[in-house]
C-alpha positions in Angstrom: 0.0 0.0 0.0 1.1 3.5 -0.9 1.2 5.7 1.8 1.2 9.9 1.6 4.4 10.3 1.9 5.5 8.3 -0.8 2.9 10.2 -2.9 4.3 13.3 -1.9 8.0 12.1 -3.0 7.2 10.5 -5.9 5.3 14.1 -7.1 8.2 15.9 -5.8 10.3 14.0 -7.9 9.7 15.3 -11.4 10.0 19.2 -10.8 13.3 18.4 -8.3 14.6 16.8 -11.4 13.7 19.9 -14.0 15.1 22.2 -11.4 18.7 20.2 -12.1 18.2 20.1 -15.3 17.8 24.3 -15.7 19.9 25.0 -12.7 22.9 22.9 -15.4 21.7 24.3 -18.4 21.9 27.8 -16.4 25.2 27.7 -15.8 26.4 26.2 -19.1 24.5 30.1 -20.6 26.3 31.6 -18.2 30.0 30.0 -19.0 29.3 30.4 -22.1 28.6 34.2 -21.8 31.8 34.7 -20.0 33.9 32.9 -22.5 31.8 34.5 -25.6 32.5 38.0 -23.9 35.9 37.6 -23.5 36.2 36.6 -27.3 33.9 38.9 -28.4 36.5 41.6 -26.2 39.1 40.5 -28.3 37.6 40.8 -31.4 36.0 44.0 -31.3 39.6 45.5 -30.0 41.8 43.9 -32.9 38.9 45.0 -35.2 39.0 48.8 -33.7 42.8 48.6 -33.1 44.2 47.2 -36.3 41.7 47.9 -38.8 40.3 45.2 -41.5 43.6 43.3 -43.6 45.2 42.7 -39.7 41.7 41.7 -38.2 41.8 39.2 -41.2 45.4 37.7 -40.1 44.0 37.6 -36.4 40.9 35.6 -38.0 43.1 33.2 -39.9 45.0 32.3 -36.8 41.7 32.2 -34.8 40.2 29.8 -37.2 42.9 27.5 -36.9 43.1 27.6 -33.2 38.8 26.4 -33.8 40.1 23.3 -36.0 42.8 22.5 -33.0 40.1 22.6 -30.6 38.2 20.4 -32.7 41.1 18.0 -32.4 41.2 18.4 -28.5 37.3 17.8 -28.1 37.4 14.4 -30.2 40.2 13.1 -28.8 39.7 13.9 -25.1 36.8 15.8 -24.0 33.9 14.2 -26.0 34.2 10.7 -24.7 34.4 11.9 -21.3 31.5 13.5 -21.6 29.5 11.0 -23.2 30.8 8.1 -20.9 31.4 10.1 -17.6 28.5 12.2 -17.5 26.8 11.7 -13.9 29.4 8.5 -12.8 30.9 8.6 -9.4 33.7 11.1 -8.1 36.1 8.5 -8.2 35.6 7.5 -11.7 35.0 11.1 -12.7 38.4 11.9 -11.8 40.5 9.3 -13.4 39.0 9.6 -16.2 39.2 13.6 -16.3 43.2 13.4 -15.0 43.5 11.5 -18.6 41.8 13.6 -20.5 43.1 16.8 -19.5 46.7 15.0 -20.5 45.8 14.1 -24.0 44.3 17.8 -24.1 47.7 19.0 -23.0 49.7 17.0 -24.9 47.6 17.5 -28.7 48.5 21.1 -27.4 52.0 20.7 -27.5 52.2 18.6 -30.5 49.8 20.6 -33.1 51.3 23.6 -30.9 55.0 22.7 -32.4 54.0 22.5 -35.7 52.8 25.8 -35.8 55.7 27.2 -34.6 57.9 26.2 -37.0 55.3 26.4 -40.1 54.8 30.4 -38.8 58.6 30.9 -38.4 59.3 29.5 -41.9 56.3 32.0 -43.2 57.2 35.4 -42.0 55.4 38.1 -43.4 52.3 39.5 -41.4 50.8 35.6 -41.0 53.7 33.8 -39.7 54.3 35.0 -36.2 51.0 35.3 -35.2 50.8 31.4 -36.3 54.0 31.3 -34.2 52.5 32.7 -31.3 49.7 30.8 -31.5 51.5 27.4 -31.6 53.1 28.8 -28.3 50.1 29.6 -26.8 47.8 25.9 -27.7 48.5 23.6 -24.7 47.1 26.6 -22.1 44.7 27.4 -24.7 43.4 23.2 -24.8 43.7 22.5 -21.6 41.4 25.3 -20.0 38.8 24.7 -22.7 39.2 21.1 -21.5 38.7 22.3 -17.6 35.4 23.2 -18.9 34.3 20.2 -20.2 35.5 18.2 -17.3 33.3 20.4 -14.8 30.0 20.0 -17.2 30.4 15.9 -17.2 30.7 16.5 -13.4 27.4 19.0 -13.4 29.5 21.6 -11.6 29.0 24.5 -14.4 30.0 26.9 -11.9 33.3 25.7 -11.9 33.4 26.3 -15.3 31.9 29.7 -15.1 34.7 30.6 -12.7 37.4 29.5 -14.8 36.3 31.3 -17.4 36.2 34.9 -15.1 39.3 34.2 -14.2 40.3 33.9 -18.0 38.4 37.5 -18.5 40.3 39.4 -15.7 43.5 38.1 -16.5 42.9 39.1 -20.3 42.2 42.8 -19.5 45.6 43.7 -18.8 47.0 41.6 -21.3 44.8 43.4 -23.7 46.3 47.0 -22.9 50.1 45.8 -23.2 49.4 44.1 -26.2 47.4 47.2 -28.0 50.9 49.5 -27.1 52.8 47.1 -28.8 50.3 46.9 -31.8 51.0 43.7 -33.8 48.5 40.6 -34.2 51.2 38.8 -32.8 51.2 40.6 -29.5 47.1 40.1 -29.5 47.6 36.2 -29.8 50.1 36.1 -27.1 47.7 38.1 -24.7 44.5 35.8 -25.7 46.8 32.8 -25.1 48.6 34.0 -22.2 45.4 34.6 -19.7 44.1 31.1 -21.2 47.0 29.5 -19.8 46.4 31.3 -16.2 43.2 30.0 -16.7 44.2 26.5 -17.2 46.4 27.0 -14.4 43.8 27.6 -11.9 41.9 24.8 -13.3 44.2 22.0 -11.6 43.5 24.1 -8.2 40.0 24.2 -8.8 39.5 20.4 -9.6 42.6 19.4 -7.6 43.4 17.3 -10.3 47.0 16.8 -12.2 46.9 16.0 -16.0 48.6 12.5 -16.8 50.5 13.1 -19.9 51.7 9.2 -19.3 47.7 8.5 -19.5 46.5 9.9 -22.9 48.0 7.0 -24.9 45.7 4.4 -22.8 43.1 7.6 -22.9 43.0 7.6 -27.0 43.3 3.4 -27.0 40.1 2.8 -24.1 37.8 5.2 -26.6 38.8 4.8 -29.7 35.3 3.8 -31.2 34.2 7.0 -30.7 37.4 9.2 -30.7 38.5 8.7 -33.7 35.2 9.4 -35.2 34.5 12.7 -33.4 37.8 13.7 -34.0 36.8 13.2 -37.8 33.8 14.7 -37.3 34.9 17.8 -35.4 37.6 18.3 -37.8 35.5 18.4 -40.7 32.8 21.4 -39.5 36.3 23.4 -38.2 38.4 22.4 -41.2 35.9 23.2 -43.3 35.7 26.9 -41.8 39.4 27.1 -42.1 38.9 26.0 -45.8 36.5 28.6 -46.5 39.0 31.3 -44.3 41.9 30.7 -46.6 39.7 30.2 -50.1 37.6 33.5 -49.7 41.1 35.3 -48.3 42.4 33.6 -51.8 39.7 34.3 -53.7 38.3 37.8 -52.1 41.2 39.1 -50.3 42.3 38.7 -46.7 39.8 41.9 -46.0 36.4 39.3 -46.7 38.3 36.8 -44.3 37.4 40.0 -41.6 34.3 40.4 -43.1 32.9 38.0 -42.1 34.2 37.3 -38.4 32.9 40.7 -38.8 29.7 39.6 -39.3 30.9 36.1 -36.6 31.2 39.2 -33.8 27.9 40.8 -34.4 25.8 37.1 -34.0 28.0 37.1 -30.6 25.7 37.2 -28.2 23.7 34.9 -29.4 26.1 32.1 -30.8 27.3 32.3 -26.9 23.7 30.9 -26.3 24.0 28.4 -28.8 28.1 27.4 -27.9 26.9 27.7 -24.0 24.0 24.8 -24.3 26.1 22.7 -26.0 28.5 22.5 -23.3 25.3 20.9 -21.6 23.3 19.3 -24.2 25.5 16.2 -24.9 25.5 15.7 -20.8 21.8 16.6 -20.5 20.6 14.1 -23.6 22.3 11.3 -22.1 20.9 11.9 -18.6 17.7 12.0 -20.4 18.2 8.6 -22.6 19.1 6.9 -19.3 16.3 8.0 -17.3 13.5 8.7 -19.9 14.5 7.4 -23.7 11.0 7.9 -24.6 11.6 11.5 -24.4 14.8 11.8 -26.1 13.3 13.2 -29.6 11.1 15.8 -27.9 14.4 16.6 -25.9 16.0 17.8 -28.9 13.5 19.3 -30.7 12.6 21.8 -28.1 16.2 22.6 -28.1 17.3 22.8 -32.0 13.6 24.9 -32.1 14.1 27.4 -29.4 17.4 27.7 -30.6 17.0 28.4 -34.6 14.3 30.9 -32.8 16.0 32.7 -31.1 19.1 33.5 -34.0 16.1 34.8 -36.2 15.1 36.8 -33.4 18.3 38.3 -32.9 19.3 39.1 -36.6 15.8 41.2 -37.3 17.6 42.9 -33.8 20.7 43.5 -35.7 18.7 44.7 -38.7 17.5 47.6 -37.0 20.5 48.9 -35.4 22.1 51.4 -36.4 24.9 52.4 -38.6 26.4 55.2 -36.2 26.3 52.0 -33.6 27.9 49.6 -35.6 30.6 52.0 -36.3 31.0 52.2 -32.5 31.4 49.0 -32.1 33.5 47.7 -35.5 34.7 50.3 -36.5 36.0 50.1 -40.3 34.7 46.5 -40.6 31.2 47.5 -39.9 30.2 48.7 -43.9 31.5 45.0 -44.5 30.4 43.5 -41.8 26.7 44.6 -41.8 26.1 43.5 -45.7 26.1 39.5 -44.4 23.7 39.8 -41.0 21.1 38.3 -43.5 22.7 35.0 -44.4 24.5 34.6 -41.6 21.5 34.9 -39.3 19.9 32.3 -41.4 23.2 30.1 -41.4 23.1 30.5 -37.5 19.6 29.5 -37.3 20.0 26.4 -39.4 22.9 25.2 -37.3 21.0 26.1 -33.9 18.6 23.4 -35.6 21.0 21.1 -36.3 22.3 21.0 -33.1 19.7 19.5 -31.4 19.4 16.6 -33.8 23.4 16.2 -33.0 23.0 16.2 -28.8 20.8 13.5 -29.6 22.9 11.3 -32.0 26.1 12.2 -29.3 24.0 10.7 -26.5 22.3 7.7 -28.4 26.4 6.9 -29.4 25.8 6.8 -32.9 28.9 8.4 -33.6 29.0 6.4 -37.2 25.9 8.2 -37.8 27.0 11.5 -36.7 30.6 11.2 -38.7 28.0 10.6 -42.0 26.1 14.1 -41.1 29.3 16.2 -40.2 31.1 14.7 -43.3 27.9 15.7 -45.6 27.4 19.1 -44.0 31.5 20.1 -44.4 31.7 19.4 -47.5 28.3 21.6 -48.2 29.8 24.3 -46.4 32.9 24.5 -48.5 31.4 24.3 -51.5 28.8 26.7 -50.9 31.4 28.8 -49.4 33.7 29.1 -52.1 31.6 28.5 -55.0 29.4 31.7 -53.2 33.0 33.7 -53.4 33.6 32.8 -56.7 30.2 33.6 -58.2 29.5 36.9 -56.0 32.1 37.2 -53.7 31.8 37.5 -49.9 28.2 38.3 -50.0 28.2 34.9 -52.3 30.0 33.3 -50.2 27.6 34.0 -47.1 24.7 32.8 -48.9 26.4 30.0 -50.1 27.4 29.2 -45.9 23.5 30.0 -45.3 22.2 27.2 -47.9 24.4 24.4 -46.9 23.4 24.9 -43.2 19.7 24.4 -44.0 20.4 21.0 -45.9 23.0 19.6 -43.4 20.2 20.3 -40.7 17.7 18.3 -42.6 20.2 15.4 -42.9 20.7 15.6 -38.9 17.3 15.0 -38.1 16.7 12.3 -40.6 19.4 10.9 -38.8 18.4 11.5 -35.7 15.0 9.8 -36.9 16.7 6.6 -37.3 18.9 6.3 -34.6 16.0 6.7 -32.5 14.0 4.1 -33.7 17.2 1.4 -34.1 17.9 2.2 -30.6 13.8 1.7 -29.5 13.8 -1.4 -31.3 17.0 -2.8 -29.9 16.0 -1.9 -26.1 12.3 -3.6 -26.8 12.7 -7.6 -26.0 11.5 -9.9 -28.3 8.3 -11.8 -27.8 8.5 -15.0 -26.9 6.5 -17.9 -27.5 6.0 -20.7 -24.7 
């Protein structure tokens, strides 16, 4: 027999557990919008400080830190937070003292390299490529504090680490503008990373095992390697469309459009800040719920592509003596691609949810088909957009290849779901 206080804790339950659920995805907005503003800081002052050509440079080198990131994050931080999302302390922090090694040490490798491809370079692009292979292992191992807190469900942690990063970039910021070089920017971003990363090991009171990232890589390869693909593609795919346009257009469109990157800011920090969470929160919810796994996602790829259209009619309406204000030079440029970049925003805020889904369900040979598929639409619209009207082209280009790869997410998504309801449904049996 049921008695009242059973009732009472089994109604109880549900809204305790949508409190946890908000009071995660909360502080994965809030992360988010300290780490977006301290990018966003440093754009808007190498924009304003070193006009359009050298805020194309800084992009180039930014880009490429994205696709090294993308490296880190299949390699280390995604498995851990598909397989140690919500597992015991103890377990959490083995496998987090592992994963913050391979972090480090894909820093220091890919960090190598572009030191020495920068120094043989020269010119304007070489030594902030230089500085930027310096600057990798802080930069990877902070973002990988980040993760590590999220699998834990301590977003504050994260939230901190990324103040921390903030106050330690403001007065890196004002040495670096009286020296007045991109290098000297990429050493300032890199250098309050690394304090950052620093105060991470305090923080978690956990050491990253170098000596563990080779047993790390080996233990999750079945999905390493493929979100390491994966990642890759969607980042080396913007890196493609960086250098092509810069090729095509001139390094000046390559500013143009992180131009355009800067003034979706506040909003692609909602997008980048749930999916810090999403992965952790879609998993929580195939293990306690599956049945409400597609609804899960839908509500967040839907509220997301939302709000991006909501925000660039925003950015319609400001204006121009505001834009200037905040840009500077690159605003005229900047404010010609708010249309199709909205719209490119909007379509990957769809897609996301669809991919959160496929992350949690482990489908990660489905997901490497989609990010493959949606890459290789990205470059070609890219650049066949830059050849045929140039960076205008090119954002439309960007905008239509979103849309489809979205589509192919879900459909995706659609399949997983049922493979994965059919496989957890028993078969009947006859006596």
């Amino acid at each position: 027999m049921t008695t009242g206080r059973q009732k009472t804790t089994a109604a109880a339950a549900p809204p305790t557990a949508r409190r946890a659920v908000v009071g995660r995805l909360s502080w994965g907005l809030a992360d988010q919008a300290a780490s977006s503003a301290t990018n966003f800081a440093v754009g808007i002052y190498v924009a304003r400080s070193l006009g359009l050509t050298a805020f194309g440079v800084f992009s180039l080198a930014w880009v490429t830190y994205g696709v090294v990131l993308s490296v880190s994050r299949g390699l280390a931080t995604d498995p851990l937070v598909v397989r140690f999302s919500g597992v015991s302390e103890a377990s959490w922090r083995g496998a987090v003292a592992r994963s913050s090694g391979t972090a480090l040490g894909a820093g220091a490798v890919i960090g190598a390299v572009c030191l020495v491809v920068g120094t043989a370079l020269g010119g304007s692009v070489g030594p902030a490529f230089a500085c930027l292979g310096v600057m990798l292992p802080g930069l990877l191992l902070q973002d990988a504090w980040r993760y590590s807190f999220f699998a834990a469900g301590t977003g504050r942690k994260a939230f901190v680490n990324d103040v921390v990063w903030g106050v330690a970039l403001v007065p890196a910021m004002v040495v670096a503008a009286r020296v007045g070089s991109v290098a000297a920017f990429v050493l300032a971003w890199g250098g309050s990373a690394a304090v950052a990363a620093v105060y991470g090991c305090f923080q978690s009171g956990i050491r990253p095992q170098l000596t563990g990232a080779r047993a790390w890589v080996r233990e999750h390869r079945d999905l390493g390697y493929r979100y390491l693909v994966e990642n890759t593609c969607l980042s080396g795919a913007s890196q493609l469309r960086a250098y092509g346009l810069g090729a095509i257009v001139g390094v000046g469109a390559v500013g143009a459009v992180r131009g355009a990157e800067l003034l979706l800011g506040p909003f692609l920090a909602v997008l980048m800040g749930l999916s810090l969470v999403t992965v952790a929160e879609a998993a929580r919810v195939l293990r306690r719920a599956p049945h409400r796994l597609g609804r899960f996602c839908l509500l967040l790829g839907g509220g997301q592509a939302a709000a991006a259209l909501l925000w660039g009619a925003a950015l319609l309406l400001m204006p121009d003596r505001v834009g200037e204000l905040v840009l500077g030079d690159v605003w005229h440029s900047a404010a010609q691609l708010i249309v199709p970049a909205t719209l490119g925003v909007a379509g990957a805020g769809l897609g996301t949810g669809a991919a959160a889904g496929l992350r949690a369900l482990a489908a990660a040979r489905r997901s490497l088909r989609c990010q493959l598929f949606a890459s290789a639409c990205y470059v070609i619209g890219g650049l066949g957009g830059a050849a045929a009207a140039g960076t205008v082209g090119s954002a439309w280009g960007v905008a239509a290849a979103t849309v489809c790869s979205s589509a192919v997410w879900w459909l995706q998504l659609r399949s997983a779901l049922r493979e994965h309801h059919h496989n957890s449904v028993p078969e009947a049996r006859t006596p």
